[in-house]
C-alpha positions, 0 to 999 in steps of 0.5 A: 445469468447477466448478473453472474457474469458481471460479477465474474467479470468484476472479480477477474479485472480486479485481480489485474487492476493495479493498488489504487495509490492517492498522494493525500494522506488526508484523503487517504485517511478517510477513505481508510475510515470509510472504507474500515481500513489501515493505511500504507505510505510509500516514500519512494523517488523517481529515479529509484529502481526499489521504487520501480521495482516494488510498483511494477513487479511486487505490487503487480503480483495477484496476491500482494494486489489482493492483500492490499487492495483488501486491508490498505488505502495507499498512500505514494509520496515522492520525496523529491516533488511533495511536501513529506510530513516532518513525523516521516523520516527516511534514509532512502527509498523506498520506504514504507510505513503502516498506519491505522485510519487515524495515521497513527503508525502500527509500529512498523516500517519497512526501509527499501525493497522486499521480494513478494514472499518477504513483503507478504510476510511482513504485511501478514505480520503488521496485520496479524500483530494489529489484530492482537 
């Protein structure tokens, strides 16, 4: 009976628990690979309200939590604090971009906010497209 409800208890916190997000690219990668799983980066800045927006409203949705926390190992940079990869270009923040294990990209970028439906949707269809 203990073990059932450790196991209810795990489950529910983790559907509150917020995306885990490294600032290593090259951390992330191995846990992608450890963990058989894609990578997302986030170019985000800190006075950005897109930024703000999609960490403290769509990343804090259950479903996008479960989505990412399922197929991705994220990767947050501040375009204004960190060193961004030459290979990364953005306009604006936030930007996103969706790669395999290795970081070689899926051919996909997302540029600025997406409301949860949207987002979703693009995830779905980067993995659906992966998968392919």
């Amino acid at each position: 009976m203990k073990k059932i409800l450790l196991l209810v208890h795990v489950f529910v916190f983790s559907l509150w628990a917020e995306p885990e997000w490294t600032s290593s690219l090259e951390e992330a990668k191995t846990l992608a690979h450890k963990e058989n799983k894609h990578l997302i980066l986030m170019l985000s800045r800190e006075e950005c309200d897109a930024c703000w927006y999609m960490k403290n409203i769509v990343f804090e949705n259950d479903n996008v939590k479960v989505l990412i926390e399922e197929h991705f190992i994220g990767v947050n940079l501040d375009v204004d604090l960190e060193d961004i990869p030459a290979r990364f270009s953005y306009l604006g923040t936030p930007t996103f971009y969706f790669m395999d294990a290795n970081g070689t990209e899926l051919g996909h970028q997302l540029n600025g906010a997406a409301n949860v439906k949207d987002f979703t949707q693009k995830v779905n269809q980067i993995l659906k497209k992966d998968k392919e």
